[in-house]
N, C-alpha and C positions, 0 to 999 in steps of 0.2 A: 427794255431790259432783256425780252427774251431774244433779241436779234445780236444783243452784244450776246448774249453766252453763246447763241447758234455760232455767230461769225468765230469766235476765238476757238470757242471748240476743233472745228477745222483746222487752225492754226497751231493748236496745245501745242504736237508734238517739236515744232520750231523751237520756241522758246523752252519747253524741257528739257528736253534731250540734246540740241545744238545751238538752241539762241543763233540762229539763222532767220532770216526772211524777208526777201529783197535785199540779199547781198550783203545784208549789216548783220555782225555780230556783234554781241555784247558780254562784257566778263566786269564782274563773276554774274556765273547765272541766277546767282541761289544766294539773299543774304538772310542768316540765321543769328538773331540779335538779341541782347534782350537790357531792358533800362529800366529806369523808375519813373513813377508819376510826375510831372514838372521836369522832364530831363530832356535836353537834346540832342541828338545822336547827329554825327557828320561821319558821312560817307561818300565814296565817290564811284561814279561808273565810267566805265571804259568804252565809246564809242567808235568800232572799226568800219570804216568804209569798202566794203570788198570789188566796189564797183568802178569801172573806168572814166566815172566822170563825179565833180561833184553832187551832192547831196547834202537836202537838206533835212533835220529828221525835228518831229515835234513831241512831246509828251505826252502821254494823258495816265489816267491810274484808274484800279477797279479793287473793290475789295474780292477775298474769293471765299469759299466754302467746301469741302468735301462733294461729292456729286458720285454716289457710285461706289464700292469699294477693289476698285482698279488707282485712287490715288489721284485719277483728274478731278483738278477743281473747276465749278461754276462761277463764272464769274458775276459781280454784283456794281451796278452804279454806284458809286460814292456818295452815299447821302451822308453821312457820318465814320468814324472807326478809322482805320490806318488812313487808308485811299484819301481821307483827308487830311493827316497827320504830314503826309509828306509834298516837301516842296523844291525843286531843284533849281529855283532861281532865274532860271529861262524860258520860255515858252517853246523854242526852238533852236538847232546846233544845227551851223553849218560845217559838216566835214571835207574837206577836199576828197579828191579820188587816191584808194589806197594807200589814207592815212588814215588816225585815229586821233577821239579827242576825249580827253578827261572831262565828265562831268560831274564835278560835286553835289550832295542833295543832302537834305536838314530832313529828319524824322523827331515834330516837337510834340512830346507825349504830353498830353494835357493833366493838369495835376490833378481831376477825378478819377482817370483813366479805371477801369475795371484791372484789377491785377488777373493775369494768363495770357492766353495767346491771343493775337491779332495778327492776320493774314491780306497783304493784297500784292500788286503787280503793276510795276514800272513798265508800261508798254512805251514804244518809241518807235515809230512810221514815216512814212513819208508823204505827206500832206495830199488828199486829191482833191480837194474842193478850193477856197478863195482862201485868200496867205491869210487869213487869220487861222488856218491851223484846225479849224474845230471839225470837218472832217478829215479821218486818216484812214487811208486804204492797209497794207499787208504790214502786218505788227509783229516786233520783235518782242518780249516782256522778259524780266527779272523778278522774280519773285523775293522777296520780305516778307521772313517769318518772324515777326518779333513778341517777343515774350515781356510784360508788366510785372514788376517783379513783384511782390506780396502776397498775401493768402492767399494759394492753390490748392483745389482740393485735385485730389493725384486718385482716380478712378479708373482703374485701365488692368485687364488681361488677356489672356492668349484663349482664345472659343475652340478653334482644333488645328491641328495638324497631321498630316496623313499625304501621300502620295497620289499625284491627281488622278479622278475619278476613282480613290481608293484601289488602286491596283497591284498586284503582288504578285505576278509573275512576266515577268521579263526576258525575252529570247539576246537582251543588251543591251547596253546603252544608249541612250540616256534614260534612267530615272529621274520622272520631275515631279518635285516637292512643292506642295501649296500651305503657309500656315495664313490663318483670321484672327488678326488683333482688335479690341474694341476699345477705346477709349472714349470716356462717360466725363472725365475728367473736365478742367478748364483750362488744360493748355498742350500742345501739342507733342507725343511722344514719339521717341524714335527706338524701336528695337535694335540690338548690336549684340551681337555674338555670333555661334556657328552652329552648322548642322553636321555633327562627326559621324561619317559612316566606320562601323563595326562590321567585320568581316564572320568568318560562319564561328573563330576561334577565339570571337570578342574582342580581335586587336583591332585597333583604329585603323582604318587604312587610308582615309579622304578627310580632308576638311573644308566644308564647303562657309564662303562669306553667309549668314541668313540673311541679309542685307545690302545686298551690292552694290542698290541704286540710291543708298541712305535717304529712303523716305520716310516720311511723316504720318505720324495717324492725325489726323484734325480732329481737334472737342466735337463729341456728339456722334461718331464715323467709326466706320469698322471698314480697316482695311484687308486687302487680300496680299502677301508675299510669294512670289513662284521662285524657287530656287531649280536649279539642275543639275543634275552628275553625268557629267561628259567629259572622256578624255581628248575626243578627235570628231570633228567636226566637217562633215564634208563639204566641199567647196561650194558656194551658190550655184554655180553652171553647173553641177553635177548630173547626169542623166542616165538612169536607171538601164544597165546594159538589156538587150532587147533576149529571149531565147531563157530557158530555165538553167541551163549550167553557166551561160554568163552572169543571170544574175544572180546562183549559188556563191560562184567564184566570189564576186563586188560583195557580198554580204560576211563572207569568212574575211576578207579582208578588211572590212569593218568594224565586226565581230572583235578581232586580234590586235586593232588598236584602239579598241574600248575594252581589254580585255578583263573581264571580271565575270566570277563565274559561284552561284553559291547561296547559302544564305548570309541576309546582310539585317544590321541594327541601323538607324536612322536618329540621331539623338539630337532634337534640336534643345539650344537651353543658349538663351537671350538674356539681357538686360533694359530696362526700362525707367524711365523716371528720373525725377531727381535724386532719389532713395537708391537711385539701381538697384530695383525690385529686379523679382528672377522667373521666367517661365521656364518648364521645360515640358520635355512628351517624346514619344517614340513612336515609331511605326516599323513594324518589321514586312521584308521582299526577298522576292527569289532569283534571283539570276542564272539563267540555263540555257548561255549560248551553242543551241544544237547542232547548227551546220558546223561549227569550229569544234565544238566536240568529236562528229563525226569523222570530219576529216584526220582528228588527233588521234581515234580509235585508230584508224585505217593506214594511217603513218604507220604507227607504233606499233600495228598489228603485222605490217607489211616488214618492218624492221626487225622484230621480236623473228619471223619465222626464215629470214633472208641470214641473220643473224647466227642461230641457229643450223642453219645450212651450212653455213663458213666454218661454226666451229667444229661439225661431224668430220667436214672435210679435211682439215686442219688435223684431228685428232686422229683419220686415219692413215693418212701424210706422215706422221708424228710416229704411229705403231710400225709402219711398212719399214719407213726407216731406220726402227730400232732394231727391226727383227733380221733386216739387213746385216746390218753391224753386226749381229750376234751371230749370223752367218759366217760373215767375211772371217770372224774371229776362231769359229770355229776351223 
């Protein structure tokens, strides 16, 4: 069991994030269900071959569990629970190259079934050991959140929220936001709402997703959320100009298009539950981008006295020639 969690581990990010691995994607990545005892649910997955030849792909299932509060799950051999709930009919799908093929699967909830949540993962690979399939080398998975419907006890709230490593002064963006949800409960919640930044005059100025990647807290687990505030993002290949005024210069001009500058309110306030229960909380920061201030002083200081110059000129221009006039007239 622990060689399956080490191996997938490796792998999470494939099936989380892109449902990639070995050329095969799969859609949807994510099914989030929910049924009764004695019910059974039909569903279908989408197998795309991205590869130039055909392929063969085989099944297999794992239940999973929270691991961490980063949101990766561990995975568990199927003795019992979902991982053996679900059956897709085939052992194996052969896809041609650069096509895709539907495949249908039955999740038949047993009528004991525990009412709340139950968790596992549709992996799909390409066979390396003998055609019966029961070794699979690089795995793509699906994850199945399904929910039992019946008496849930709903135990879940927000532990803290504050800006990471509690930080409060800021030369510019990005400010990044961490909130900790716990759920005690028996079935898996999802927080949805925002984090409004307030400006130093209390108006709203940002509204940030608090939930972008719409994950889950699993029963028993306390997760971590990082949220950010950025308006402008520098390219990957970016490289830090070499010399102190090149890289003053690369830092105002980053500065200026992240530009915010001040004190600011951070108001997150979520819902939760079946209830849409409600967290909320604040953290107050400072934003005091220097270099762009300086050069704004130095602008303005330079303009204010150049400025002034023009209009002495102007006004003595202005006298010469009136006195002129009053000359000529006399």
């Amino acid at each position: 069991m622990r060689k399956i969690s080490i191996y997938v581990f490796i792998l999470i990010a494939s099936f989380i994030f892109a449902s990639e691995a070995s050329a095969l994607t799969l859609s949807p990545i994510r099914f989030e269900i929910s049924g009764n005892p004695g019910e059974t649910i039909h569903k279908e997955i989408t197998l795309i071959n991205e590869t130039n030849k055909t392929e063969t792909y085989s099944a297999s299932y794992s239940n999973f569990e929270a691991q961490g509060e980063s949101g990766e799950p561990a995975f568990v051999a199927p003795k019992d629970g979902l991982g053996t709930w679900i059956k897709t009919g085939v052992g194996s799908v052969v896809v041609p190259a650069k096509q895709q093929k539907i495949v249908p699967f039955t999740i038949t909830i047993p009528k004991d079934a525990e009412p709340g949540g139950h968790f596992a993962v549709i992996f799909w690979g390409t066979p390396t050991g003998p055609s019966s399939g029961v070794s699979i080398g690089a795995k793509t998975g699906i994850l199945v959140l399904l929910s039992v419907n019946g008496d849930v006890e709903t135990n879940a709230g927000l532990l803290n929220f504050n800006t990471v490593g509690k930080q409060f002064w800021y030369s510019t963006l990005p400010v990044n936001f961490e909130y900790r949800f716990r759920n005690d409960g028996g079935d898996r919640i999802k927080p949805q709402g925002k984090i409004v930044i307030h400006n130093s005059i209390f108006f709203p100025t940002e509204y940030l997703d608090a939930n972008l990647v719409s994950g889950n807290i699993l029963p028993g687990s306390t997760r971590k959320f990082k949220v950010d505030w950025i308006n402008y993002e520098r390219p990957d290949d970016y490289v830090a100009p070499e010399g102190f005024f090149g890289k003053f210069w690369s830092d105002v001009s980053y500065q200026w298009k992240n530009f915010a500058v001040g004190f600011y309110t951070a108001r997150l306030n979520v819902t939760y539950g079946g209830e849409n229960e409600r967290a909320r909380d604040s953290v107050f920061f400072f934003v005091f981008p220097w270099q762009l201030v300086l050069v704004m002083i130095i602008v303005g200081g330079a303009g204010g006295y150049g400025g002034r110059k023009l209009l002495k000129r102007y006004n003595k221009y202005i006298i010469k020639k009136a006195r002129l006039g009053m000359q000529h007239e006399a």
